[in-house]
Structure formats: structure tokens, C-alpha cells
Legacy VTK file of the C-alpha trace (Angstrom):
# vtk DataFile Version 3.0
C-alpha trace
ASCII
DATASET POLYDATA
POINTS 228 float
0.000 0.000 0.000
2.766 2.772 1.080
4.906 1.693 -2.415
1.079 2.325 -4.159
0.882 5.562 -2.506
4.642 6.592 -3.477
4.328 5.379 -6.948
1.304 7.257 -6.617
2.754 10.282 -5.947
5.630 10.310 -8.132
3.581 9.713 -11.364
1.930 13.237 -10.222
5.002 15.162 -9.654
5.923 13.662 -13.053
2.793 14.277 -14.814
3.778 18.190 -14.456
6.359 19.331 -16.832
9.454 21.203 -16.335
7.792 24.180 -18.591
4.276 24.011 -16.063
6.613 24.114 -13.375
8.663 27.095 -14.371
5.117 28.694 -15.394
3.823 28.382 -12.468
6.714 29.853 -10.422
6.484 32.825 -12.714
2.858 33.546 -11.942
4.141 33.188 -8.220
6.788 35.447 -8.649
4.764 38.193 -10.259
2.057 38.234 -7.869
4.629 38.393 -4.915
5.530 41.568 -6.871
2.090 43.028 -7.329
1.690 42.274 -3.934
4.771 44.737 -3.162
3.814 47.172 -5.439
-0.096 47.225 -3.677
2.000 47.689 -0.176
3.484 50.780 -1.495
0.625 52.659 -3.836
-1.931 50.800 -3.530
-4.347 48.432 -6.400
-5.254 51.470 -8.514
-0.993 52.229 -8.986
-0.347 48.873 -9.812
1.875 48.444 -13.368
2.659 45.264 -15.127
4.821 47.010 -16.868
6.870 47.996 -13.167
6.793 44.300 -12.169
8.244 42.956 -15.532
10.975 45.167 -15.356
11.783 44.360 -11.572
11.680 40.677 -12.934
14.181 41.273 -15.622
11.369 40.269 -18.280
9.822 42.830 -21.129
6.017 43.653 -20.833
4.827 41.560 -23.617
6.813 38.371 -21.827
5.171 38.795 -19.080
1.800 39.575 -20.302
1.903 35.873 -21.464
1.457 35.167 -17.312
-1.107 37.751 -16.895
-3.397 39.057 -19.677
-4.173 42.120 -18.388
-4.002 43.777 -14.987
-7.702 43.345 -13.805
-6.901 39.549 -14.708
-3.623 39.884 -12.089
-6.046 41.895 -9.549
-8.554 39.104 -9.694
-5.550 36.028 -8.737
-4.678 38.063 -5.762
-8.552 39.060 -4.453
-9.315 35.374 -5.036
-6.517 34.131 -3.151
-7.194 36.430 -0.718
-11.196 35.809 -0.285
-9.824 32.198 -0.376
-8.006 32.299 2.181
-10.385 34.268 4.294
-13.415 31.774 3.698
-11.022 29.021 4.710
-10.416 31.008 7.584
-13.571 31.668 8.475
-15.272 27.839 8.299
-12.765 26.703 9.782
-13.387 28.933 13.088
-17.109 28.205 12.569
-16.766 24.545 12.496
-14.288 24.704 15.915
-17.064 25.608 17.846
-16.012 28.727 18.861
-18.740 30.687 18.224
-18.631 34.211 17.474
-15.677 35.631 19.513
-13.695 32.819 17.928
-15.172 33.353 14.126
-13.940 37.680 15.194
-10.832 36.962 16.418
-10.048 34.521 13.459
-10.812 37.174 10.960
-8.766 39.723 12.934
-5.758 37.276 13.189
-6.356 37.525 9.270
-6.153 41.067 8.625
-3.431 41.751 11.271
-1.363 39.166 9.396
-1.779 41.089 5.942
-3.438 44.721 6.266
-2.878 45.210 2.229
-4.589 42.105 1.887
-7.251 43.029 3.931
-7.621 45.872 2.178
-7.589 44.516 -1.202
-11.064 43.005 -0.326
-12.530 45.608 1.445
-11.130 48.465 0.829
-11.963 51.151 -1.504
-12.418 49.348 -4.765
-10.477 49.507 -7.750
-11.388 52.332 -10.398
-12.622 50.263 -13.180
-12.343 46.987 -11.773
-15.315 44.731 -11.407
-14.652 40.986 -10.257
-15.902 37.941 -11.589
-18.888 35.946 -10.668
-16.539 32.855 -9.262
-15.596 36.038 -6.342
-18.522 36.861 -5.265
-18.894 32.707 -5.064
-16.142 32.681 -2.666
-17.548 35.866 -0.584
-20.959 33.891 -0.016
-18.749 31.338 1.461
-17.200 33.802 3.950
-21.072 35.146 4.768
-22.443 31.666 5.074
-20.060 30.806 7.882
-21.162 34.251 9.344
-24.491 32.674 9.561
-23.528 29.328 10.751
-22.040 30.650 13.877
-24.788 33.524 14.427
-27.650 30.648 14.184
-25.393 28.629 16.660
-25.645 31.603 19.185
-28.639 32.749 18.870
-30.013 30.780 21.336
-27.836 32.241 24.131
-27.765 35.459 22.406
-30.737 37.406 21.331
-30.209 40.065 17.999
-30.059 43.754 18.945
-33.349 45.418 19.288
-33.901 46.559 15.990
-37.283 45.001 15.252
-37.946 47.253 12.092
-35.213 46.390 10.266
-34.950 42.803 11.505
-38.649 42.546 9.178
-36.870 44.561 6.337
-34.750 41.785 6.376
-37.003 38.859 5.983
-37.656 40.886 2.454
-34.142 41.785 1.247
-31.767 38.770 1.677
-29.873 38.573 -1.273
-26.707 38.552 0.172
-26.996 35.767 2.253
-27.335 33.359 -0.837
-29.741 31.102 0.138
-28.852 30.614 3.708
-31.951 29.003 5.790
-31.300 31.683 8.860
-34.479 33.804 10.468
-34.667 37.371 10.132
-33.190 37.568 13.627
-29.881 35.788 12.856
-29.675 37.961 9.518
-29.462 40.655 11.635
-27.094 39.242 14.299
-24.884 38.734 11.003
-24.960 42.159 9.793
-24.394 43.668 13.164
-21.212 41.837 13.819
-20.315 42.351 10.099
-20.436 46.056 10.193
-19.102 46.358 13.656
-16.316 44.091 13.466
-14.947 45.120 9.842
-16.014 48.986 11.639
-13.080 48.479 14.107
-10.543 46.594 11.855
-10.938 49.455 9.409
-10.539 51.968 11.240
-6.887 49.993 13.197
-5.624 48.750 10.224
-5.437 52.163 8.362
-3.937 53.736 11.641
-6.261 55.751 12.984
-6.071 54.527 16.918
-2.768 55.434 16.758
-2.283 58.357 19.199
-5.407 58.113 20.883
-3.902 56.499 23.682
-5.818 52.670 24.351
-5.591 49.138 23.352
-7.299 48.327 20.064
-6.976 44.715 21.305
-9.706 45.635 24.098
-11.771 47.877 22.237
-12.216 44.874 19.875
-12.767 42.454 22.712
-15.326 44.769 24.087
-17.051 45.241 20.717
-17.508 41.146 20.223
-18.674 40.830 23.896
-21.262 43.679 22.911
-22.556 41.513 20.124
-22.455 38.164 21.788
-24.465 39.387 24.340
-26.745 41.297 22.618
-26.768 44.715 23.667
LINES 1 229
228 0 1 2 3 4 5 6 7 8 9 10 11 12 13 14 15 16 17 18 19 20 21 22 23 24 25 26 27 28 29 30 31 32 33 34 35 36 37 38 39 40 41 42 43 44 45 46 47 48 49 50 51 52 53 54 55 56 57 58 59 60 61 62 63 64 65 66 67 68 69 70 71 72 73 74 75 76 77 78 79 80 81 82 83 84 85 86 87 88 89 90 91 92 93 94 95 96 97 98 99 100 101 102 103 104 105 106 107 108 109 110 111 112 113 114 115 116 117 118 119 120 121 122 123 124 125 126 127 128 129 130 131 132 133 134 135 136 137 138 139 140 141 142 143 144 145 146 147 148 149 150 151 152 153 154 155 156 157 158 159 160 161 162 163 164 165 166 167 168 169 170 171 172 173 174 175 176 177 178 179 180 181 182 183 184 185 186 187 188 189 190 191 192 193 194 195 196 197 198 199 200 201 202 203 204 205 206 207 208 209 210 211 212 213 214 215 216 217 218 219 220 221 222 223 224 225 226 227
């Protein structure tokens, strides 16, 4: 069985070629690049042009990677929502409800701010991502709602009983989740709130003031989880 599973394995590594390999290091070494370039200025000053020349390549070489630089922008916001909805079922399937589904996603941001803001951030003049995206950001929602109609139990929604109705009318962007008005609006609380706060740290603007972003973001969760 273990000389199946090594023959196994070898007759993948073999079945990609040298030129798929080198390929696919090229793609890897051009989005580290973009990824630099975002850092500095930003999505909307990103040049293909900049990164081919870094890379020692001309543009039209490296336009054979990339076809364009929306196509680049949408490898690195799918990687990105990737990662994040990865992130995010795997906190709701730990069973830590929703100070553990926060703190995952803020682990996630810390860890790459540019990344963060990639996603949600102030979009891209001209860009507009593909349908397989917003796919992947349904993903990231639909956790959301796993954990909220976990809690919800324990944890009543805020007292918001007018829009909590609008709700039951205007649920489009939970795609098809089963959850109640109430937990739709135990989502969106925590969504706003929590993405509020990381916004607002990430782009620097606690800096100065003089407390611990780490316990105002505690304190916001515990807000939500209790209900008030």
C-alpha cells in the first residue's frame, strides 16, 4: 500500500512538466511583486509594466502570465477571499462561536493589512470581479451565519425590530442561507461592527489616541455576543 501511494505520488510530480513548473513559479513570482507594489501605492498604482521590469522580463513576456491587470487583480482578491473563507469555516466549524469566528478574521487582517484591504477596501477604479468572487464571498457570509444561528439561542439580535422585518424581504446577500430574520441581523451587526473596528486599526487611525485596540475589539464582540 505505502509503495502504491509513493508510486502514486511520483507519477503526479511527473505528470507536471518542467515548462508548467517554471510557469507556475512565474505567476508566483509576479504576484509576490504586485503584492509589493499594492504595499506601497496601492491596487489602482499597480503596473505590469513595473513588475516585468523588476523581474528582468519585457512587458509583452510577461503579459503571457497575466493578460491584463484586472486579470492579475482578480488572482490576488481570489486568493485572498480564499483564504479568508477558509479562515472563516474553519473557526465556525471549531465551535467557537462568534468571539472565535472575530478573532479569526482579525488574526487575518493583522497578518496582511494590504490584503485586507484589497477586499474591502476602496475598490479599484474600473475593476469589477468575476462571478466565481462573489462565489467565494458567499462562502465567507455563510459561515457568518452558521455561527450567528449557533448563538442565537444564548444570544438574542439587537433590538432593531424594524429592520430585523426589512430583512425577511431583502436577503440577497446571504445566498440562500436558511437563517431567520433575527440571525440575519445578528450577522450584519457583527459584520459592520467588526470590519467597523478593523478598518478603522488597520489604516492607523487609533494610533495616538492612547488605548488598546486589542480591548476595544474584545469589548465590541462581547457587545454583540451578548446582545446589547
Amino acid at each position: 500500500m505505502a509503495a502504491d501511494a509513493e508510486a502514486g505520488a511520483g507519477a503526479d510530480t511527473d505528470a507536471v512538466s518542467p515548462r508548467e513548473r517554471y510557469r507556475a513559479q512565474v505567476r508566483a513570482d509576479i504576484k509576490a511583486r504586485a503584492w509589493e507594489q499594492i504595499a506601497k501605492s496601492g491596487a489602482s498604482g499597480l503596473s505590469l509594466n513595473a513588475i516585468a521590469k523588476e523581474l528582468g522580463m519585457s512587458g509583452p513576456a510577461l503579459y503571457r502570465y497575466y493578460g491584463s491587470r484586472d486579470e492579475l487583480i482578480t488572482e490576488l482578491i481570489r486568493d485572498a477571499y480564499r483564504g479568508l473563507a477558509d479562515t472563516c469555516r474553519a473557526a465556525a466549524d471549531s465551535a467557537a462561536g462568534i468571539r472565535g469566528l472575530a478573532h479569526a478574521l482579525r488574526r487575518w487582517a493583522l497578518d496582511d493589512p494590504q490584503r485586507y484591504f484589497l477586499v474591502y477596501g476602496t475598490p479599484v477604479p474600473g475593476y469589477h470581479a468575476p462571478e466565481d468572487i462573489t462565489g467565494i464571498a458567499q462562502e465567507i457570509m455563510g459561515a457568518l451565519l452558521d455561527v450567528c444561528a449557533a448563538a442565537e439561542p444564548e444570544a438574542p439580535p439587537p433590538v432593531s425590530a424594524g429592520f430585523t422585518a426589512h430583512l425577511s424581504q431583502h436577503r440577497e446577500w446571504a445566498g440562500g442561507h436558511p437563517a431567520p430574520p433575527g440571525v440575519l441581523r445578528r450577522a450584519l451587526a457583527f459584520w459592520t461592527r467588526v470590519h467597523g473596528v478593523l478598518s478603522l486599526e488597520l489604516a492607523g487611525h487609533f494610533t495616538g489616541m492612547g488605548f488598546d485596540p486589542d480591548r476595544l475589539f474584545d469589548a465590541e464582540v462581547a457587545e454583540l455576543t451578548t446582545g446589547r
